[in-house]
N, C-alpha and C positions, 0 to 999 in steps of 0.2 A: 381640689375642691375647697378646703380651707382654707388657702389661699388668695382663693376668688370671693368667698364669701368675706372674709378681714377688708380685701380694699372695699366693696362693695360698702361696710359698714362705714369706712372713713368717710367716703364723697358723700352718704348722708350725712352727715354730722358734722362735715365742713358747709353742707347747704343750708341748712337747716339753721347754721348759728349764725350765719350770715344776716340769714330774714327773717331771723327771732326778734318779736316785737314786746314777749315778755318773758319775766325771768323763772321760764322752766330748766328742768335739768334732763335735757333732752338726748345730750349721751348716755343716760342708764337707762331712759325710755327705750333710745336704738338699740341698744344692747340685749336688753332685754327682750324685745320684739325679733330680733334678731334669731336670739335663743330658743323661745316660741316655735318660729318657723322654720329654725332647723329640726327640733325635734319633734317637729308635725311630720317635716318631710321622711325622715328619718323611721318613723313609723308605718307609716305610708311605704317605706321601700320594704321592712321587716316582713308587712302584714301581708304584702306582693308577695313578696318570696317564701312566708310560712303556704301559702293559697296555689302558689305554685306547686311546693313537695307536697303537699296534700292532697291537690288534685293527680297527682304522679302515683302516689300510694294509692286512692281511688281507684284508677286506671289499673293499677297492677291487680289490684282483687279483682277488679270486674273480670279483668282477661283469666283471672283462674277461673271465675266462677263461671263466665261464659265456656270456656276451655273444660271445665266440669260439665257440666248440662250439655255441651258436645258429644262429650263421652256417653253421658249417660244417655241421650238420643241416640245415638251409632250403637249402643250397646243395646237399648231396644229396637233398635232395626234389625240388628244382624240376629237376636233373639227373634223377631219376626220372621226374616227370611231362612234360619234353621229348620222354626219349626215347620214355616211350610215346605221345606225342602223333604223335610219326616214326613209332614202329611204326603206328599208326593212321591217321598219312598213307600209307603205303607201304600197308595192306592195304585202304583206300580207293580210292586208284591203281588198285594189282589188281583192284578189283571192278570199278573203272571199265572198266578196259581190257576184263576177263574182259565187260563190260555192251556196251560197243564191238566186240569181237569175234561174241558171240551175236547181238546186233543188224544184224553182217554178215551172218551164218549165217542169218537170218530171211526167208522168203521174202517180197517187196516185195508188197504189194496196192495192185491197179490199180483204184481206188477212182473212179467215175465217178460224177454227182449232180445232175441237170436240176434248177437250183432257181428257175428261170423259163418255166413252161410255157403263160402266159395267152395266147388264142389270141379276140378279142372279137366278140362274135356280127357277122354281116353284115348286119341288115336292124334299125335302128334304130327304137325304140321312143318313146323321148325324149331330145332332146338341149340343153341349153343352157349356154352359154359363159360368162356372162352376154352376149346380142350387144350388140355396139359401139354401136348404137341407142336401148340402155336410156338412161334419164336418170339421172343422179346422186342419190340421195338417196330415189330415190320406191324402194317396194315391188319386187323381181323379177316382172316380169309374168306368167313361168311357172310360180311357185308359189302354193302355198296356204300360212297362217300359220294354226299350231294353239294357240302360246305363244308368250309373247318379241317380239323385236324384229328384224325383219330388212333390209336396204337397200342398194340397186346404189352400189357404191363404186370407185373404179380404184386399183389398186397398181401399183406401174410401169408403166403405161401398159395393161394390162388390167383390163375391169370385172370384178368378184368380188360377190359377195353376202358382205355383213358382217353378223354377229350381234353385235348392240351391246349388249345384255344374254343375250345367251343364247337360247335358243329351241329349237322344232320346226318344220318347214317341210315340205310333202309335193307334190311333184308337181299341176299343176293341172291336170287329164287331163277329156274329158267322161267316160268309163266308169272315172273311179276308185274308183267304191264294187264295179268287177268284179274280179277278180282278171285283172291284167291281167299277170300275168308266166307267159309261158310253161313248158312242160317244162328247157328248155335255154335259160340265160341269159345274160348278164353285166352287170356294173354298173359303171364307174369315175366317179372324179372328184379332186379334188385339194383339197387341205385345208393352212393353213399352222398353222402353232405358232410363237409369239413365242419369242425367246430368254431364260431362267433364266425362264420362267412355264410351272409344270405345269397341264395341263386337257387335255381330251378330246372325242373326238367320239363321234356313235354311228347307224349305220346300222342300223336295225330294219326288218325284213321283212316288213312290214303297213303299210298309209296309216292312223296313228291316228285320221283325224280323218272318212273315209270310209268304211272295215270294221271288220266286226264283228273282234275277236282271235283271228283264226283261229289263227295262226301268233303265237309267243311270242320269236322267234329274234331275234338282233341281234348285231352287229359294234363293239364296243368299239373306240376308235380310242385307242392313245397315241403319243407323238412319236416311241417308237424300238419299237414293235411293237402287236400286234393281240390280241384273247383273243372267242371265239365266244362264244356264250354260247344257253343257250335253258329251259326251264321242268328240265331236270334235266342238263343237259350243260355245261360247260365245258370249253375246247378253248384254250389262251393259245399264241401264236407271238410271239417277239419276238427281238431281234438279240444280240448280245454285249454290250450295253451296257444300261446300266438304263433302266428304260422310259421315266423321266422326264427322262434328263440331256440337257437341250437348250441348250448355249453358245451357239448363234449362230440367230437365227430362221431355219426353212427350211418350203418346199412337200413334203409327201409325197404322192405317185402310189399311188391305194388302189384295189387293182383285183378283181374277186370274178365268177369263172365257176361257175355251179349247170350239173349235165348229170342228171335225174331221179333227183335225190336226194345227187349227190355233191356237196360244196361245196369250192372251194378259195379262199382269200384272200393275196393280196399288197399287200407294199408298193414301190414301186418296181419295182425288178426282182428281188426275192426273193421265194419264194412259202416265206411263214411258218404257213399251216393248210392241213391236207388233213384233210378228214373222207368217208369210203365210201360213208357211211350217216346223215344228216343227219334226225331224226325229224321236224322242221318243214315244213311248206307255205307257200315264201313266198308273198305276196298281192299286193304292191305294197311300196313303200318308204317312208319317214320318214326326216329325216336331223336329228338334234338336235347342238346346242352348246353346251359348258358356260356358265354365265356370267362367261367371262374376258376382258378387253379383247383388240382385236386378233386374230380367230375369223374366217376369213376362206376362202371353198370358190369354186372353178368348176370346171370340163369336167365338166360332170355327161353322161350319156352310161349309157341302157340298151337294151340290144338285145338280139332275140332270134337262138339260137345257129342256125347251118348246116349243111350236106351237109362230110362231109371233103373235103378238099383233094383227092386223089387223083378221087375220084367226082366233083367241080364239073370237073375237067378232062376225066375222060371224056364225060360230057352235055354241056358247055356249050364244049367246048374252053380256058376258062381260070379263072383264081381272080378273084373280086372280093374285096379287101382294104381296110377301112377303119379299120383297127387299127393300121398305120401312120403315125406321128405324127412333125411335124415343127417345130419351132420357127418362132414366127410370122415369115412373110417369108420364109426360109431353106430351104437345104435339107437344114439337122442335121438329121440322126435322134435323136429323143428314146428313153431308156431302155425305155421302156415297149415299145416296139416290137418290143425285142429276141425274144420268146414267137412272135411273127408269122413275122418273117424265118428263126428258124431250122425254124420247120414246114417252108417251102419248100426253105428248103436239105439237113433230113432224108429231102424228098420227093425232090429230086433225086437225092441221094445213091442213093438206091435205085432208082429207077427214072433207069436209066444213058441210055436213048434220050429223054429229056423235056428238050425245048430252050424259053426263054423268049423271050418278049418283055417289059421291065417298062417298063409306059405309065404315065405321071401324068397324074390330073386334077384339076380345081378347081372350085369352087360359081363362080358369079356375080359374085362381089363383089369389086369392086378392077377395076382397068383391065386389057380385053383382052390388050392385049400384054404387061405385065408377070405376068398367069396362065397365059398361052403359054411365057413363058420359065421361070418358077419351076416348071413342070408336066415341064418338061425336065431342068432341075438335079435335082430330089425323084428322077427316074425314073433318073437314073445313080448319085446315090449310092444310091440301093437295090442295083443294081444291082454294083457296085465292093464296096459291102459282102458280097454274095455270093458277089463272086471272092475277095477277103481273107480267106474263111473257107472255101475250097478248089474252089470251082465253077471249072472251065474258061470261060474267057471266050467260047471259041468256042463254048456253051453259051446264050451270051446277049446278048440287045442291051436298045437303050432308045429309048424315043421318049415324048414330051408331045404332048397334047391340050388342053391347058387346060383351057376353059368350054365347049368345043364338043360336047364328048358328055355332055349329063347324062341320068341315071337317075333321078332324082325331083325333085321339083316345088323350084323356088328360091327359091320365097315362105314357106315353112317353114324351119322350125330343122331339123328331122328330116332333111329333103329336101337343103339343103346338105350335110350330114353325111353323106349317102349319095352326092354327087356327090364327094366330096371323100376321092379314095381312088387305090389304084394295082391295077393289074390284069396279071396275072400268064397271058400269052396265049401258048398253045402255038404252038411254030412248027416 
């Protein structure tokens, strides 16, 4: 730039003295002028660039002090939204309280709800376990095969009939093309489900393979509930749990009383359908299984229904019970049985002057003296269980009979099954 500014100053100073018409001294004037206008300019760049860091410092405070007053807005907001978040806890609270209080003020309801009331007929229709007799591998002797695949198999040490692909299977009866099921029924059996495998069973109310389709009704079986079903009806029961979620394989206990025309179904010991009014005529039964490995049913068991409890004790002097189930060998009381024991114990209830006797007895099978002794254990804990749920003891005794007194023939499945019961005798 000094440089340019030196020639610059020459070529005035050579023009200049060329067309000088009098005698000034015109190079210290240029020079001079010169120096002027540098150090204008020179000033001018300083005052720029002082204006410049100055407005940069400016800049930086404002952004604190904006960046301040940011803070301090956010910091009154979020103090804002605190406290009403307090105000909204505290009138929360109060609602709570004010909900805790009325909810004292509310009168309690004594909310009572029988949800086992299965009660299984007494006079046996057909019955098979699969018996211990069958042979592994061959056909159930007691059925007929309409589909599928079916064959006598033991799971822990009892025989089960397995559906290897799936199937239908119906009762092998001489009059099953009659309608062999009475007014007043019931049906059980026990059916298992593998564990994380969904599939189903299904009990239909006609022998497909015998009658005509009379009756269109059928019992959907899933692992955690039941759904009726029939030509215009659906009826679903099932537990708190989804139908299918099964984590660990188990047995469910499916048990179904028909009284002319009303139907009820259970699983275990809940009773998940009640219908009034049931438009179907059952005929006979069919028991189909999806085609899933590992489908596996016993205590098949239908009988036709009896005289109430109260009325067998006046005619007859006492109750025959064959509803009462016991774990094999033992003398636990299986779930199922609970629908039985509390009839009695309702009956007693009310009728204050009815004292018991509870006798056990036993089919044939197995050695004398150990059916004398297990006929005696079965007939106390029935009986213990009736004191535990409020009967006076001095109400009741117990005695076994074994094998010694049967009521029907012990060459039969049917006939064991009816020897094989406890009796409920006035005293």
């Amino acid at each position: 730039m000094k440089t340019k500014l030196v020639i610059l100053i020459a070529l005035l100073i050579g023009a200049i003295s060329l067309n000088a018409q009098v005698d000034v001294d015109v190079e210290g004037k240029v020079v001079n002028q010169a120096d002027r206008r540098a150090n204008k300019h020179t000033d001018n760049a300083i005052d720029n660039g002082f204006d410049k860091i100055e407005n940069g410092v400016k800049g930086l405070f404002k952004k604190k002090k904006d960046k301040k007053k940011k803070g301090e807005d956010e910091s009154s907001e979020n103090e804002s939204e605190q406290a009403q978040s307090n105000s909204n806890d505290t009138n929360e609270n109060n609602q709570e309280n004010n909900d805790a209080e009325a909810a004292d003020n509310t009168p309690k309801m004594d909310v009572q709800w029988s949800k086992f009331d299965f009660v299984p007929g007494d006079n046996i229709i057909f019955e098979d376990g699969p018996s211990a007799n069958e042979e592994n591998g061959e056909f159930p002797s007691r059925w007929d095969l309409i589909s599928g695949n079916a064959e006598i198999g033991n799971v822990n040490g009892d025989n089960v009939i397995m559906f290897l692909q799936g199937g239908n299977i119906v009762p092998y009866l001489k009059n099953s093309n009659e309608d062999y099921l009475p007014e007043i029924f019931t049906i059980e059996f026990d059916v298992y489900f593998k564990a994380e495998t969904p599939y189903r069973y299904w009990l239909y109310f006609y022998d497909k393979k015998n009658q005509e389709r009379i009756s269109s009704g059928y019992l959907e079986i899933y692992v955690n509930g039941l759904e009726m079903g029939s030509s215009n009806q659906r009826y679903p029961g099932r537990e708190k749990i989804n139908w299918n979620t099964n984590h660990e394989g188990r047995w469910r206990h499916i048990s179904v009383a028909f009284t002319k025309g009303k139907l009820k179904a259970y699983m275990d010991d809940t009773r998940l359908i009640n219908i009034p009014h049931f438009e179907e005529n059952p005929t006979g039964i069919t028991i189909k299984a999806e085609n899933n490995p590992e489908k596996y049913i016993k205590n098949i068991r239908i009988a036709k229904g009896g005289v109430k409890y109260y009325d067998r004790v006046l005619s007859d002097g006492k109750i025959i019970v064959n509803g009462i189930r016991f774990d094999v060998n033992k003398a636990t009381i299986k779930p199922e049985s609970n629908g039985v024991i509390n009839e009695i114990f309702e009956l007693m209830q009310k009728e204050t002057d009815l004292n018991f006797s509870v006798e056990g007895h036993t089919d044939s099978d197995g050695d004398d003296a150990l059916n004398q002794t297990l006929s005696e254990q079965r007939a106390k804990s029935v009986m213990n269980r009736l004191i535990s749920l409020g009967i006076s003891s001095s109400r009741l005794k117990s005695a076994g009979w074994g094998e010694s007194k049967p009521i029907g023939e012990n060459g039969t499945a049917e006939g064991k099954a009816n020897n094989r019961r406890v009796e409920f005798v006035k005293f």
